[in-house]
Every structure is written in C-alpha cells, then in structure tokens.
N, C-alpha and C positions, 0 to 999 in steps of 0.2 A: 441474579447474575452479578459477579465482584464486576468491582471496579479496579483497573492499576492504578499505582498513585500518581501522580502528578509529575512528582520531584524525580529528576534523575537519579541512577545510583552514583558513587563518585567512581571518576574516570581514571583506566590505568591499560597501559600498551598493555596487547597480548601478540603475542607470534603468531603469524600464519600456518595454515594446517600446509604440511607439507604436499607437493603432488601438484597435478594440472590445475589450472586453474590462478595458482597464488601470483601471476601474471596477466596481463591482459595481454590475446593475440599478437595483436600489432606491435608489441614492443618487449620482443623475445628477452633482451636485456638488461630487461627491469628483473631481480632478481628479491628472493624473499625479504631481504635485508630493509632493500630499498620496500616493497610496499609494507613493511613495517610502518615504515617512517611517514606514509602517509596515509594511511586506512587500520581503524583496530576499530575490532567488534567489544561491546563491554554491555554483561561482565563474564565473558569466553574464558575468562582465565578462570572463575572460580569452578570448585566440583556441581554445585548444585544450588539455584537460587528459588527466591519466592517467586509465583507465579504474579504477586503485586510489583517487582521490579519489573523496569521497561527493559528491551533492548536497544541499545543504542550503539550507532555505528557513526564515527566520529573521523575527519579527516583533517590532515595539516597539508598545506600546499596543492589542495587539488579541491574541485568540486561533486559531490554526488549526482550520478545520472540516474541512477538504479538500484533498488534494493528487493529483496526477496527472500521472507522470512516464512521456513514453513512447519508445520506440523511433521515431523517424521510418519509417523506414526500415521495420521488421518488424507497425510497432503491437504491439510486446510491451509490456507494463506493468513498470514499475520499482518494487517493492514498497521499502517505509519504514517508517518508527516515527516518532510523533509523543512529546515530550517529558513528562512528567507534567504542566508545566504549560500545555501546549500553546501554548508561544513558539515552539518549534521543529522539525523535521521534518526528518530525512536518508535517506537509500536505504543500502539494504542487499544491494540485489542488484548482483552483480557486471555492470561496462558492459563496454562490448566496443570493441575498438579500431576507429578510423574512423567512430565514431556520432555520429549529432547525437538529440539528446533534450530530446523539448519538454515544460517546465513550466508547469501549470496549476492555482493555488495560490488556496485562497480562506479569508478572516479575520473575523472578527466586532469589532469596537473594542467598547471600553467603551461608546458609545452606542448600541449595539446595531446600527450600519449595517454593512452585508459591505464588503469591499474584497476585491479580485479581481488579480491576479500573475499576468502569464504571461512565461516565458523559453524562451531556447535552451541548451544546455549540448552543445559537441561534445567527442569526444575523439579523442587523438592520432592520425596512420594512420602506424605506423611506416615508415621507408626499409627494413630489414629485421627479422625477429622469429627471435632465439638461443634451440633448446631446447639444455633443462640435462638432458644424459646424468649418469645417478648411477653412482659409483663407489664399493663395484663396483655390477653390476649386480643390481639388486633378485632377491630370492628368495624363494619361500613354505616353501623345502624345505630350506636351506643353513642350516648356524651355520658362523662364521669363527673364525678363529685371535686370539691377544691381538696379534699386529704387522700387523693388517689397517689397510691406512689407508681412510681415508673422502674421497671429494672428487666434485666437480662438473666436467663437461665442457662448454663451450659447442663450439657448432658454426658461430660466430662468435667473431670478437675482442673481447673484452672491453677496452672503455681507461679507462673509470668504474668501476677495482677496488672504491675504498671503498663506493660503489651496490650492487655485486656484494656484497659482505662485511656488509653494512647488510643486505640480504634473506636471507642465510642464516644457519640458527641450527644449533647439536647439542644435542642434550639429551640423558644417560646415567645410567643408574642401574645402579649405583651412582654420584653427580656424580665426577667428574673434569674436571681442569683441562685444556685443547687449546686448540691454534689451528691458524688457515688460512696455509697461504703457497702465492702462486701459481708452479708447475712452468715456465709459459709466459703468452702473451696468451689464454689461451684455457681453463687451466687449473688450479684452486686445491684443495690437499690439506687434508686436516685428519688432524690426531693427537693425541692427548693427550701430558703430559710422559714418560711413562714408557708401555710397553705397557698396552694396556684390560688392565681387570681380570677373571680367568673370571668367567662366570656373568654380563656385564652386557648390557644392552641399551642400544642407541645410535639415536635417533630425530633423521633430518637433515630440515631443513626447506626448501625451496628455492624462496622466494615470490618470484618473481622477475617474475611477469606485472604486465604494466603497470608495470616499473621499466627508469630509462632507464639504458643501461650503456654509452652513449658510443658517439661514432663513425655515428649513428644507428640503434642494434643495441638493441630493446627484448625485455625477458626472453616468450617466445611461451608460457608455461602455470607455474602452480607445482607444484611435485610434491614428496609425503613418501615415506619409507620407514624404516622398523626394522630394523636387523639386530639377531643375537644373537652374542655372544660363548661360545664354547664352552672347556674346560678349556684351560690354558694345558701347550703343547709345543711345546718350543722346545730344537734342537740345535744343539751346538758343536763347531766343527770347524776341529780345530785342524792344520795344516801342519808344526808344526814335529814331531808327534808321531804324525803322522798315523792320529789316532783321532779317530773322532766321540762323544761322548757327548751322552745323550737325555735331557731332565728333563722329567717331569709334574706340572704344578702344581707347582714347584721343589725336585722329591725326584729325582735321579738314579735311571733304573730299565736303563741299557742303554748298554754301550758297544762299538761295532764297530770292525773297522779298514774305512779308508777310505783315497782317494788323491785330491786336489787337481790344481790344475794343474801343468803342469810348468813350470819355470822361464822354455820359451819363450813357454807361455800362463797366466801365472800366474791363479789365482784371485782376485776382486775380493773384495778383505778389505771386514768392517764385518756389519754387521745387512742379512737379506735374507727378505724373506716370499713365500711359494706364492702363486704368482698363477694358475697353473694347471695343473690334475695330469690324465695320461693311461696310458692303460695302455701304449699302444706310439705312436713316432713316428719319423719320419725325420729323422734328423738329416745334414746336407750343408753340409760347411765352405763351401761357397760363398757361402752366404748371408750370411758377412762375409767376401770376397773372396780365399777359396783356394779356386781351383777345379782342377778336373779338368786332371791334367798336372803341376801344382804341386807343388813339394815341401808334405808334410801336406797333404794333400788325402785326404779322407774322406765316403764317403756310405755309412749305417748304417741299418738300423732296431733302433731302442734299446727294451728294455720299461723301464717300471714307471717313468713319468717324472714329474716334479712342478718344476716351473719356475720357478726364484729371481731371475730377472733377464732383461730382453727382450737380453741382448747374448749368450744363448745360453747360461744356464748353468743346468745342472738338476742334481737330485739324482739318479741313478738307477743302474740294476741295469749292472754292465760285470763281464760272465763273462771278456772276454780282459784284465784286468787285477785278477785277483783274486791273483795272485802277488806284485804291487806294494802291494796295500793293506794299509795298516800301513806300510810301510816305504820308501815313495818314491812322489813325490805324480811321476803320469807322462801325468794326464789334458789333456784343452785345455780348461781350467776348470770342470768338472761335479766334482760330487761323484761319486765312484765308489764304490759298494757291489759285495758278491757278489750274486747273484741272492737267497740267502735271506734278508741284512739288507736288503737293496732292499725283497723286499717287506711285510719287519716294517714299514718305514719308510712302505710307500706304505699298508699296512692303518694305521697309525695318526695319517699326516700328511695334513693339506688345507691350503683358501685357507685363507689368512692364515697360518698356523704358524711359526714360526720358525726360520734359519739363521743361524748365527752365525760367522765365519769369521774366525779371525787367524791370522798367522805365516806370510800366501800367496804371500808378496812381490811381491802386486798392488798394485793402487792401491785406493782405497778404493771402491764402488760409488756410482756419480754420483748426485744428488739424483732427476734425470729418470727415471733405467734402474728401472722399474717393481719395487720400491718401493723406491728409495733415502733414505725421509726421514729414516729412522731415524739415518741416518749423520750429519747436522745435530745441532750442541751445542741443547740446547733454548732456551738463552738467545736462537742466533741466531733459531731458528725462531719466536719468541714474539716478537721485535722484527718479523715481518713483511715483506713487498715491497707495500705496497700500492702505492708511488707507482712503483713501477720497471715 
C-alpha cells in the first residue's frame, strides 16, 4: 500500500465550480466571488496530479466544519484531519491512479454565515506502472553476509534516475555511510563504503508509487524490507600461492589449498560475494559457448556449489583436481576445493560472504557480473551515474 507524502503541495486559489452549491443555504448572497475568497480546494486547479499529493482544502476568514472527499468512481470516502485551528484540512488516505475525486467542503466566517466549496481533483492514469523487485530477495528466514549488496530492480526503464533515488532511502544500524549507482536503465545498487558491519540491520525503503520516473513509467506500489547482517566471513584466495585462507570476524581460523583458473581461463581477480549456494549442479561449458566437440568442452555435475559471479564462477568441491590444489591453479575459473574443504566451506559460507581473489591473472570482475560493486574505488562510486 503507497503512502501520500507528508508535505503539502504549494497552495494557489482556484474558482468554484459554477451551479448550486458554490453558496451555503443560509446566505443566498454570498455569491462565487466572495467564497473564493474564503475556501479554495488545492490542487483543483491543475489537469491531473500524483496520487502521493494530498488534498487540501484551505480557508481565509472563516473556520472548517466539513469536508467530504470521495472516490467518483467507487464512492469510497477519502479520510483527513482538520488543522487545530481549523483553517485547513488535507487527506490522508492514499488516491489511486486514474481517479477523479469530488470535494465537498463547508466553513463558518466570522459572521457566523456557512459558505459551501465543491471541487474536482483527478489523478494521473499512468502510460505504464514499473514494480520495484528488491535485491536480494526479501526473506523472513535468511541473514546475509557483510559484501551483500542491496538494490532495486525495475521491470521498466527508469530515465528520471534522480525521481528514482529521491524515493528510495537505507537506513542501518549500526548508521553507515552508502550509496546508490545505477548497473543499467533499469537498475541501481547500494553499498555502503567499506563491507556492512556484523551484526547490523539494513532497512530499504522503496516509495516509489505515485512517483514519475520518466519515459511515462510511474513507480506501480512502494515496498520495504529488512535484512540482517550475520558474522562477517570472508576468504582470500590467492593464485600466486594457491591457498585460500578464511577469516571470521577478521581472525584467521582456516587455510586450505586450492586451484584457480588456469592461465586459459583465468579467474576474475577483485571482491566477489555468494549470490547463490547449492548442493549439487550441472555445470556445461556451453553455456559460454564451448560446446560439445570443442576443444574444453565439459559437462559435469559438481557438488557443494556457492556462486561468486553469473559469468560461471563458483566455489566448490572438484575431487579430479585435488592433486593440483596448492600448487597449480588448472580450474576454468572456480575455486576448487577437495571434497572435505568444499564442504567445511559450503557448512560455513552463504549469500553475501565474501571471496576475495588476487594474483588470477584475470581481469577484474565487471561492475554488472552479480556482485561486482565492490571492485569500484568508493570515491567513484559515491560521485554517482544519476544523469547517465
């Protein structure tokens, strides 16, 4: 369910709709002019607003006794609050898009005669309406890792970044400092400057309904969620030594030998986090285009897998290269364990965790390749892409 915002829209007279009504009984001449002057609906005047603006009905020299905002369309009633001093009156219930909503507003003046207000108020009916997929996906059962990143998916194009970034907030506790920068037109990450800290919680906010985000693409619902941060693990895996070592909460407790890519498929050097762990999977070079016939061509089912990058690179258990590890990195870019460090690693690694890789004589992992953000200097990342 959106929420309206808070903040009024800014206030400007509108004209009464002509016809009965634009009087109050009792005081046949009181004539339109005059309750101009002391009752305007806003924002009546404009063609069509956001269903996040309020209505508000505002008076000079008289007090509100009455107001009655409704749905055309449903007859649902639009609940408000009147002001202590009863000058003014705005809604509080969320509009809906495509509405027209009629106002029926009535005031007392200081001479004690009524005057009577009625308007129209529609809102926008978008060309299309983007929901925001949260990343990752919400959970009531999960804590993540400290390199988990946090971000929003539209399921349209976003071209009004700063609209988009204007409605979503983070809030973490312990506070830490992040920001947003968008992956694509469609999609913007957030990270703090350095890994979350254990133990914190991170609440995203994503008020995006009734905001226009360009292109004619308005945000279709807002949605929160919390995640939790669980103890910080995070391993280093180094190529030129080929050993992985483990730290918990930054105390070294575990070092295995391991094997990297091999020189034709080097490993993507840089910071890399779980994005998703399984006990067994098929793995088949073809799906980046070595296939069956080809030289390296390979179709496997692998156990004990946990997955550091969508360009095919996991951590996991490889019994016919346990001769190499420690001492010749011979993999096509996975981390390679024996079976028994594989599964110390898959009992004690999930989402978000950390991999850490140098000395691969890869390239670094791209910003996009699920999670590359880490690999951005912070400076760059804290200067932003809003207008790109």
């Amino acid at each position: 369910m959106a929420i309206p915002s808070s903040a009024a829209s800014p206030l400007s007279p509108v004209a009464p709709l002509a016809g009965p009504g634009s009087a109050g009984s009792g005081n046949p001449g009181v004539g339109a002019d005059r309750v101009a002057s002391f009752m305007r609906i806003v924002p009546a005047d404009k063609p069509s607003i956001s269903p996040r603006t309020p209505i508000v009905v505002q008076t000079s020299g008289a007090r509100i006794t009455a107001v009655a905002v409704t749905d055309t369309a449903s007859g649902a009633v639009v609940a408000g609050s009147l002001s202590p001093d009863a000058m003014s009156w705005t809604s509080s219930n969320v509009l809906g898009y495509g509405s027209t909503y009629r106002v029926n507003a009535t005031a007392v003046r200081a001479d004690g005669g009524a005057v009577q207000q009625t308007g129209t108020v529609r809102t926008v009916s978008p060309a299309t309406q983007t929901y925001p997929s949260l990343i990752p996906a919400p959970s009531t059962t999960q804590t993540f890792g400290v390199g988990q990143i946090i971000g929003v998916s539209f399921d349209h194009p976003v071209t009004d970044r700063a609209a988009a970034e204007k409605a979503l907030s983070v809030t973490s506790t312990p506070e830490q400092t992040g920001g947003w920068y968008w992956i694509d037109n469609r999609t913007v990450h957030y990270r703090p400057q350095t890994y979350w800290q254990p133990g914190s919680t991170v609440t995203v906010h994503a008020s995006v309904f009734g905001v226009n985000l360009g292109g004619g693409a308005w945000g279709q619902t807002d949605r929160t969620v919390t995640y939790r941060i669980h103890d910080a693990w995070i391993a280093k895996a180094d190529g030129a030594t080929e050993q992985l070592q483990i730290f918990h909460n930054g105390t070294p407790v575990m070092t295995m030998p391991m094997s990297l890519g091999s020189p034709g498929f080097p490993s993507h050097s840089g910071p890399h986090v779980i994005s998703d762990k399984q006990p067994s999977i098929i793995m088949d070079s073809c799906t980046y285009g070595v296939c069956q016939g080809q030289p390296g061509y390979y179709r496997e089912q692998v156990a004990l897998d946990e997955r550091i990058s969508n360009d095919g690179e996991f951590v996991h258990s490889a019994p016919w290269s346990v001769g190499q590890q420690g001492t010749s990195n011979v993999s096509h870019g996975c981390v390679n364990l024996s079976p028994t460090n594989a599964q110390w690693f898959y009992d004690h690694f999930g989402l978000g965790d950390v991999v850490e890789i140098i000395n691969s004589g890869g390239p670094p992992l791209p910003l996009w390749d699920t999670y590359g953000d880490w690999e951005m200097p912070w400076n760059q990342w804290r200067g932003g892409n809003t207008t790109r």
